[in-house]
N, C-alpha and C positions, 0 to 999 in steps of 0.2 A: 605846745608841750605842757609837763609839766608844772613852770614855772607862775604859767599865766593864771591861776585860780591861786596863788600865794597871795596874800594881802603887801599894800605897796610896804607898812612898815619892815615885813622879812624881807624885802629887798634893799630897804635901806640899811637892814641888818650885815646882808650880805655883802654889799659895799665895804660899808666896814671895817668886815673880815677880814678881805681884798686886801683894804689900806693898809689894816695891821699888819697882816703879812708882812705884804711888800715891806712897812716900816720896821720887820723885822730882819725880813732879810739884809735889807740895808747896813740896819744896827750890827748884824751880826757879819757881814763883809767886811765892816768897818772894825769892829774888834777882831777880828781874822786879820786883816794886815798889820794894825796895831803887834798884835801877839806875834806875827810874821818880823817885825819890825825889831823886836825886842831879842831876835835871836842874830847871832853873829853871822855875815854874809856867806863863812863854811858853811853856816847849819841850814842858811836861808836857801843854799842850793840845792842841798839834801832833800826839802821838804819839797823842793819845787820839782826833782828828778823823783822822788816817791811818789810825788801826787801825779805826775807824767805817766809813772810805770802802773798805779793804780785808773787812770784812762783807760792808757794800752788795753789793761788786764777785763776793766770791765767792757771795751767795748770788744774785746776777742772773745770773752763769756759769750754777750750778746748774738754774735757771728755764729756761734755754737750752736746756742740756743736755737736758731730759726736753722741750722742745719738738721739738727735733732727731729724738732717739729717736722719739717720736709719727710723726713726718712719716718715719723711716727706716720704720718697721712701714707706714703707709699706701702708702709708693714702692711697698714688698715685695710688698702686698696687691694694686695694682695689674701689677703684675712677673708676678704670680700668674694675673691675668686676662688680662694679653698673651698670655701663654705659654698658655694653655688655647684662648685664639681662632685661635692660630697651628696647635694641631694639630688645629682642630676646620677650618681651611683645609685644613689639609695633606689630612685625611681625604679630605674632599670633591674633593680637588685628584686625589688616587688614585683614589676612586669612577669620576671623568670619565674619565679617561685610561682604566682597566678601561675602559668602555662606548665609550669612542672605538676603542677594538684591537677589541671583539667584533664593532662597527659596519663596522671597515675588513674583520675577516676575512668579515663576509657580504657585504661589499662584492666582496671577492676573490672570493668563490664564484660569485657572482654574474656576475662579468666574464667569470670560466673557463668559464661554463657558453657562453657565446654563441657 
């Protein structure tokens, strides 16, 4: 892939990153309970039943989301089948009109000749 024409320093760069992160997230898990710690066991249950109800909330977004998606690909699918009926009219619609002009011009011929 991409990775392999990097010089090995940006990967030791990228390393790193990696550690720092993680040695962030750490840091900040760590003051997350600390700050948890520091509120009264009422309050502590509150955040725990909010941060619950904010789960719930985004993983039924998420549920939505890929329903949505679904029904956008089906719209699309049918979008797909209008548009295919529409110029399988049109064709037809051209067909007649040709046979109606060749119809009129024997028609003319016909009149001219009397």
């Amino acid at each position: 892939g991409m990775c392999q024409d990097r010089p090995a320093d940006n990967k030791q760069e990228d390393l790193l990153i990696v550690k720092s992160n993680t040695h962030q997230d750490a840091k900040l898990k760590a003051n997350r309970q600390e700050l948890i710690a520091s509120f009264t066991p009422e309050e502590q249950a509150k955040i725990r039943a909010l941060e619950k109800e904010l789960d719930e909330m985004r993983a039924s977004w998420a549920e939505r989301e890929k329903e949505l998606r679904e029904k956008l690909v089906e719209v699309e699918a049918n979008l797909g089948g209008v548009e295919a009926n529409r110029l399988q009219l049109q064709n037809r619609n051209e067909t007649l009109e040709d046979e109606y002009k060749k119809l009129q011009a024997q028609y003319s011929a016909l009149v001219s000749k009397k």
